[in-house]
N, C-alpha and C positions, 0 to 999 in steps of 0.2 A: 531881198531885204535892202534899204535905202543906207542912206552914211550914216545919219541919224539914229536909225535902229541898229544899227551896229555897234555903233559908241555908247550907245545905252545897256547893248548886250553886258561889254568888255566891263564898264564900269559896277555896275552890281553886280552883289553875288547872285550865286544859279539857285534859284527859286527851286529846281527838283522841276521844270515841268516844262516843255519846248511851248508851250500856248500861253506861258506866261511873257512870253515873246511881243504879245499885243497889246498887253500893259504897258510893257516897257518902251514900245512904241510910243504908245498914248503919254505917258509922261515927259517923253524924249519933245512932242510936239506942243506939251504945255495942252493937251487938248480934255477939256474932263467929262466931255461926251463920249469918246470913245472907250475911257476907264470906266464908264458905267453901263456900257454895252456888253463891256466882257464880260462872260461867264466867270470867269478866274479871279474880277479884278477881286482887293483885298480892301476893308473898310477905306473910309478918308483918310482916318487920323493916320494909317500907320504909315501914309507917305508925306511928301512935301514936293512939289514940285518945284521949290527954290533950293532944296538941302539934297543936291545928287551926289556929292562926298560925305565923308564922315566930316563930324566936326573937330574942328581943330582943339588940341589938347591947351587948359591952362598951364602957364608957364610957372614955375616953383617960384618963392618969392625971394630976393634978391639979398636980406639977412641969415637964408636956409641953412642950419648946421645939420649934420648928419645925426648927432648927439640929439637934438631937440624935434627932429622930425619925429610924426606921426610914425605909426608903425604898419599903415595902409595909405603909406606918399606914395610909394612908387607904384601904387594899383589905384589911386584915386586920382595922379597927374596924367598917368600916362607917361612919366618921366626914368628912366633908369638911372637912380641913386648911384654917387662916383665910391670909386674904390676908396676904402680906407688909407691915406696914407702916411698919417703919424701914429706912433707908437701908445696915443692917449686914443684913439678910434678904437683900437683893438681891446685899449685896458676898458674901456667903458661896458664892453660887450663880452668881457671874459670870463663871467660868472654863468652866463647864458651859454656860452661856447661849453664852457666846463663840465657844467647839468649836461648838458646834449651827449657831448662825449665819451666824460665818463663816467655819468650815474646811468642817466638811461639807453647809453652804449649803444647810442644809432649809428649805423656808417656815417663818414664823411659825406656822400652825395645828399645822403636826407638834409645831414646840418647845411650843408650851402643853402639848399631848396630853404630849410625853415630861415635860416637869418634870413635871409631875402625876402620873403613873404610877407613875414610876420614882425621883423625886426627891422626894415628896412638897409640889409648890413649886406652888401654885395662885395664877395669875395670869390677866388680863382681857389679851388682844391691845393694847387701847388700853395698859394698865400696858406690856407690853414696848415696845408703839413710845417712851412720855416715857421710858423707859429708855435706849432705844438713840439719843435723840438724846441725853441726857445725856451718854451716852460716847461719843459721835459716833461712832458706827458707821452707816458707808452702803454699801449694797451696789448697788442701782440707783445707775444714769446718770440720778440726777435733780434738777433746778434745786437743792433745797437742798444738793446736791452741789458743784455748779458755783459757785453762793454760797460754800459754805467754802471752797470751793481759794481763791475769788478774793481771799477776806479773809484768807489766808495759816493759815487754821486749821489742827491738825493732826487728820486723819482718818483715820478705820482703815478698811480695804474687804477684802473676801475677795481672795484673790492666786488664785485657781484658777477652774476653769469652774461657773459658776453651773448647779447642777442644777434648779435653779425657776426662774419667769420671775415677774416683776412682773405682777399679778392687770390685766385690763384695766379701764377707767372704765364703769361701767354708761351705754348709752346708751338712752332711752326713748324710741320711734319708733312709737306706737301709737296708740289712738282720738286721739279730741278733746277729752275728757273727762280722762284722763290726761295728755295734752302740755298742756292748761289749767294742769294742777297743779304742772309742771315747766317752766312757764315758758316750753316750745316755741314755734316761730313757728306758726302758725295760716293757713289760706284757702288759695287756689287757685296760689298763687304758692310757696309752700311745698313743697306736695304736688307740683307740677311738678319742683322744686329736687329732691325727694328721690327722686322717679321716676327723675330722670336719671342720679344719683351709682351707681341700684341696676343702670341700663342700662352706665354707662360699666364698671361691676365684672363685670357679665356679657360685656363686647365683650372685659375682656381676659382672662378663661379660652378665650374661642373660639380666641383668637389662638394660643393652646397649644394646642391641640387634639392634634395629636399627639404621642405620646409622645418621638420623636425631640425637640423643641420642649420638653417638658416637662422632659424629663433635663438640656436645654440651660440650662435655666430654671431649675433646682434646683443646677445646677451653680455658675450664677455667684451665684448669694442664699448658698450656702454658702461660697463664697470672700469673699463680703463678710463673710458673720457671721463667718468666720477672720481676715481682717486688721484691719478695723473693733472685733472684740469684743475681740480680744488687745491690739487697741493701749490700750483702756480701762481693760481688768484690769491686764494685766502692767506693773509698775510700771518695768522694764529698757528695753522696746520706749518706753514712752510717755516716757521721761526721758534716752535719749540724744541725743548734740547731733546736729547735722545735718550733722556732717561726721565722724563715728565711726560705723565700722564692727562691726555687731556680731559677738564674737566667737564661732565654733562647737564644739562637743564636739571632741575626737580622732576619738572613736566614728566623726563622722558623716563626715569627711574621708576615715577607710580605708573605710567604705564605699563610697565613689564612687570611690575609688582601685581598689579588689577591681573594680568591673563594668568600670572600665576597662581593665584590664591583663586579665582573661577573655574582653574580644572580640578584643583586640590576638591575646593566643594563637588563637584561633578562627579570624582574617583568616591568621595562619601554620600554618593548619591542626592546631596543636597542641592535641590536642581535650582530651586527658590534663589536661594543665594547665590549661585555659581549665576544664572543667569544678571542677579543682580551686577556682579561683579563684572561679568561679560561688556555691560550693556553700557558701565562704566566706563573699560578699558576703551570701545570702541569709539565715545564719546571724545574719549581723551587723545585721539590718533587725531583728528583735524586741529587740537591746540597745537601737537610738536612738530609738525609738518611744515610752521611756519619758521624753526630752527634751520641751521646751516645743514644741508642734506650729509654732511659728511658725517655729523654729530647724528644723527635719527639713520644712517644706515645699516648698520650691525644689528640693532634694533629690528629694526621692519623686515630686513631679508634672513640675517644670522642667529637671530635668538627667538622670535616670537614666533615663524612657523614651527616649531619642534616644541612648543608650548598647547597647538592646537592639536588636539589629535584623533578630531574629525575631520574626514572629505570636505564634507558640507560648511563648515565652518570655516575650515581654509579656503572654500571659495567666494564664499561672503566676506575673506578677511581682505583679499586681493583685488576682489571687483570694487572694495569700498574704497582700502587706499588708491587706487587708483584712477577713480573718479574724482577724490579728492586733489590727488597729484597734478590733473590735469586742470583742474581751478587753480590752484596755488603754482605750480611750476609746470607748464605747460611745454614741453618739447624740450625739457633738460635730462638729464642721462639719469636721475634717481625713477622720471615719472617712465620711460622706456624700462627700466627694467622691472616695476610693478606690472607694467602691461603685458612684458615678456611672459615672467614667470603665469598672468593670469591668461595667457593663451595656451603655455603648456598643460597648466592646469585642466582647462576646457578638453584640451584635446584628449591628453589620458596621465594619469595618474602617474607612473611610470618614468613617463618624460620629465612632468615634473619636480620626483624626487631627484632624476639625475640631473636636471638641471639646476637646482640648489646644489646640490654638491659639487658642481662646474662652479658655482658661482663664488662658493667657499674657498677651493682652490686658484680660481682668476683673481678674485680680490688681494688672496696672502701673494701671490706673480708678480700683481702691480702696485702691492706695498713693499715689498721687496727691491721691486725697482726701482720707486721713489723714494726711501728711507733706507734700506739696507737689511741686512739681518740684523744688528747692534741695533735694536733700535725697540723701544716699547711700544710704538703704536705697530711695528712691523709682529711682536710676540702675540700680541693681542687678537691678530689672524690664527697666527701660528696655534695659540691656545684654543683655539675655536676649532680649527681641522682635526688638532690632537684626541679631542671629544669628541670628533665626527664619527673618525673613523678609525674601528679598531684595530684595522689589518695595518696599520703603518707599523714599519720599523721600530722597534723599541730602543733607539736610540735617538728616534723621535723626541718623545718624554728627556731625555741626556741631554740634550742640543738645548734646549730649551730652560731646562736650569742651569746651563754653563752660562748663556746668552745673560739671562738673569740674571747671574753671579757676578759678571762683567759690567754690567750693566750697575748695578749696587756697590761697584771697588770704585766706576768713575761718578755716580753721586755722592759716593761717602769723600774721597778727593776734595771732590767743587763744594759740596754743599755741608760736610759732617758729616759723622756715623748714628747722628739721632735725630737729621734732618726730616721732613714730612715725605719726600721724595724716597730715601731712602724706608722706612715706615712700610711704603705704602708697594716698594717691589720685596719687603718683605713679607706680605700678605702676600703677593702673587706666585712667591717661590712657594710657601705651604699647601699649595694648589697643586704641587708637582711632587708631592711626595709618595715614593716608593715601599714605604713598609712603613709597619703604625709606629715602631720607634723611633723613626725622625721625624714623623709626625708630629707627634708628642715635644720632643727635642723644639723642631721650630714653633711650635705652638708657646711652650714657654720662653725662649729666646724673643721672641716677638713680643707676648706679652709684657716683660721688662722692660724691654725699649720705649715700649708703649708708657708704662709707668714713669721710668728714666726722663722722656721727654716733659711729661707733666709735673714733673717736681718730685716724682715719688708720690703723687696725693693717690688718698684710691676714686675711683673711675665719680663716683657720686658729687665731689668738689670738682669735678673738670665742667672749660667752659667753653672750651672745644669742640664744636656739632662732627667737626673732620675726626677728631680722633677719637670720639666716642663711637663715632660709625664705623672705622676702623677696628676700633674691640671690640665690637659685634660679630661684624664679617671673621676676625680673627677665630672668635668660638665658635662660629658657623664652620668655618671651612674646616676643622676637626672635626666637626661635627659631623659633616657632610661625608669625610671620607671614612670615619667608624662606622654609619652606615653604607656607605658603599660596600664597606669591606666584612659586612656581615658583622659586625659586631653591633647592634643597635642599642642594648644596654648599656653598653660604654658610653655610647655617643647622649643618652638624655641628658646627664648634668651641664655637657656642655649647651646643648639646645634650651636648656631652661634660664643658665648665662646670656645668653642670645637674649632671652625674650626680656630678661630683667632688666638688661643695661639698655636695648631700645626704650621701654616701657618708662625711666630714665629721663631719654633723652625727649622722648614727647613730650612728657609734663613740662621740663625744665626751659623748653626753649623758646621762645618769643617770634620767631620765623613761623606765618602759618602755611609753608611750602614745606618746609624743615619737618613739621606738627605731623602734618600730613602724610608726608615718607617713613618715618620714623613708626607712624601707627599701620601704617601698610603693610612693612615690612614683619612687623611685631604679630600683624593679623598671618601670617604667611607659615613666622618659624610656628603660630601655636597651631596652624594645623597640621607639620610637621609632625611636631612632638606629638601629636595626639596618636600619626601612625604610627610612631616609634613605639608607645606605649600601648598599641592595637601590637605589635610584633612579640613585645614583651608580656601578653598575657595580663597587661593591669589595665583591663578593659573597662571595669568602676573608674579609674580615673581618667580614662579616655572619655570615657562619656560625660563624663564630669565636666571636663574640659569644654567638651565642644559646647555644653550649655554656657558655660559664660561666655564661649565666642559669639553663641549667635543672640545672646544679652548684652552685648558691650556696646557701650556708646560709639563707638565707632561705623559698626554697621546698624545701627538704630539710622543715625544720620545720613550713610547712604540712602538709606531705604525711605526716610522721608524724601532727598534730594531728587531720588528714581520718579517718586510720585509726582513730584513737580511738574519735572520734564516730563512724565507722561500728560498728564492731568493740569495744567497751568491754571484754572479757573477754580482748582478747587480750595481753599482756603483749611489750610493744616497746622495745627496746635501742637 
């Protein structure tokens, strides 16, 4: 090979081919007989035999603000855009930083990569962090976090789920000669120390060892990252008092309302409607999904499985939410544990149940943790295991209306003795009652207060949707426990209170989400009451009953609404 062809090697890039060696020649000697000898050579156009370097880049023009540049300068010059360095550079682009951060909660590396690309905004990682403590933006749970809350600072944090994690701390666990440099400890006491931390981590994968164990295992680390992570982000969970209850969508109430009233028909073998209702509830699972996962959890994992009570239907209920999950929240700790539970499910029956019941006890663990026992959203677990499971402690049930009790001395304190807060833990004590005469006792105590707060009017002048729902639940939850407790003819006058003061509050209210709940619920106590009075032998007016239920305008209009959604082209009067 001559000088010539050498220099023409070094200069171009490698074509992929040692015979393109003869091109480069031929062009090296300006000769264009030879480029069309080659086998290899490549059209005319895609050479030049006067252009053997790139071309030179244009130069930016000489008024260029970084502010006013193009947002494809530094990929159409060929120039690398200068560092920002007054404090109006950074303000100009702080709304774009901000978005990046922390709404759509990309790492740091992304936002450098995007300002520069797309923004023309060329900064060093260390520039954005002096930045982002400038403007106090923290997005980790980390000490200098905890510092400004405590010194009353005002800090900005991303409100949604962190799609990065925090980068981990490099740890250096190598020669002797590197942990020299880092300062590591050193000799035979060391090396034992760190032997055993790598034995103790290997004992507790064994302990998993099988996959039942493992699913167990991933189940409850995901209920903690849900309750634990929500309480940190969500500024609502982390900042109410401990005797407020949080309030939930319409949405998510007619949903538990709809499975309720679909098995009620199913137990009266009215399959027509149960499945009506079914088909409804399940419709209505992709609306509340788009709610705060902490708000639709107790829901989807703690109250609507114990609602289904078929195999088969519980496994259509979990393969759906969780197809859905994985549209709407993809890789967050609510759609992990729909998936969890719909593996145990798959595998066997068994597992499953005991993995709900794991999951009822992990969740009250890690509200406990976060909240305390004193705490209402912490009882609300509590009250959910207390009905799980029979075998606890009967001082159980104790704890739990002391909790209560204390709980309603420091609302009545802060807020008054006929506050809504207070109200509303006095419905939840009557839930905890021991014998039908304190039943009774809190039933009318409550009821009063109820009046007390309204002025004394009776329930038909209020214009209160809260506390008219209130005095429903109130004669419900007597109601509930006179049948529990075998007494079912006690319990109708109250259930038929129930159904009048809902019946009530749908006519009267102007909310059509309110309208709606209000006739669900109404549709729910009368098929109650119907078995009530199946128990009590007034079987005429049980049947009686059920015909104006399945006459009432309310499921007339489901049942048009079904046909829609099934049938869309068809034109219904």
């Amino acid at each position: 090979m001559d000088f010539s062809t050498a220099v023409a090697t070094d200069l171009f890039l490698d074509f992929g081919d040692n015979d393109d060696l003869g091109v480069l020649a031929a062009l090296s000697h300006n000769d264009p007989e030879m480029i069309d000898a080659s086998p290899y050579a490549r059209p005319p156009a895609l050479f030049s035999p006067t252009l053997v370097l790139r071309p030179a880049t244009p130069a930016p023009p000489a008024n260029d603000d970084i502010r006013n540049r193009d947002s494809t300068w530094s990929y159409a010059t060929g120039q690398r855009p200068p560092y920002p360095e007054t404090s109006r550079d950074w303000l100009s682009k702080k709304e774009v930083i901000r978005r990046l951060y922390l709404v759509d909660n990309l790492p740091l590396r992304e936002i450098v990569d995007i300002m520069a690309k797309e923004h023309a905004f060329l900064a060093t990682e260390r520039m954005y962090k002096r930045r982002f403590l400038e403007w106090k933006w923290k997005k980790y749970n980390s000490k200098s976090l905890r510092a400004s809350q405590a010194n009353g600072d005002t800090v900005e944090r991303s409100q949604g789920y962190n799609t990065c994690r925090r980068p981990f701390k490099r740890h250096y666990i190598g020669s002797s000669t590197v942990a020299s440099k880092v300062g590591f400890p050193r000799g035979r006491q060391a090396e034992a120390e760190r032997a055993s931390r790598l034995l103790s981590s290997a004992s507790r994968t064994v302990l998993f060892g099988k996959s039942s164990d493992r699913r167990l295992q991933a189940l409850c680390a995901s209920t903690r990252d849900l309750i634990c992570g929500w309480y940190r982000q969500n500024p609502i969970w982390g900042h109410l008092q401990n005797f407020t209850i949080p309030r939930l969508p319409y949405a998510i109430s007619c949903v538990r309302e709809s499975f309720c009233s679909s098995w009620q028909f199913f137990g009266n073998e009215d399959c027509n409607r149960g499945g009506l209702l079914l088909r409804q509830a399940f419709r209505g699972l992709e609306a509340i999904l788009d709610n705060d996962p902490m708000d639709t959890f107790r829901l989807l994992f703690l109250q609507i499985p114990y609602k289904l009570t078929m195999e088969a239907v519980e496994k259509l209920y979990f393969s759906h939410i969780g197809e859905l999950l994985k549209l709407k929240r993809l890789g967050q700790p609510v759609t992990q544990i729909a998936t969890l539970l719909n593996e145990m499910l798959t595998e066997s029956y068994e597992e499953y149940c005991s993995g709900l019941e794991q999951l009822h006890h992990a969740a009250l663990d890690f509200a406990t943790e976060v909240w305390g026992t004193e705490d209402v959203k912490t009882l609300l677990f509590m009250m959910e295991v207390d009905s799980l499971d029979d075998n606890l402690n009967p001082q159980w049930s104790t704890q739990i209306s002391e909790n209560l009790q204390r709980l309603k001395l420091q609302a009545s304190d802060s807020l008054g003795p006929n506050s809504s807060e207070v109200l509303c833990l006095d419905g939840l004590q009557l839930t905890f009652s021991t014998n039908p005469s304190k039943a009774m006792r809190l039933h009318a105590e409550h009821v009063s207060r109820l009046h007390t707060h309204m002025g004394h009017a009776l329930f038909e002048g209020w214009e209160d949707p809260d506390m008219i729902k209130m005095l429903a639940y109130t004669h419900w939850n007597l109601c509930r426990y006179l049948t529990q407790s075998g007494n079912a003819e006690a319990s109708i006058p109250y259930c038929r209170e129930t159904i009048r003061v809902l019946s009530y509050a749908s006519k009267t209210t102007m909310n059509e989400s309110e309208k709606e709940q209000f006739a669900m619920k109404s549709l729910r106590f009368n098929l109650q009451l119907a078995e009530d009075l199946d128990k009590t032998n007034m079987c005429e007016e049980a049947n009686r009953l059920r015909s104006n239920i399945a006459a009432s305008e309310y499921l007339r209009g489901l049942e048009k609404n079904d046909m829609r959604e099934t049938w869309p082209d068809v034109n219904l009067r």
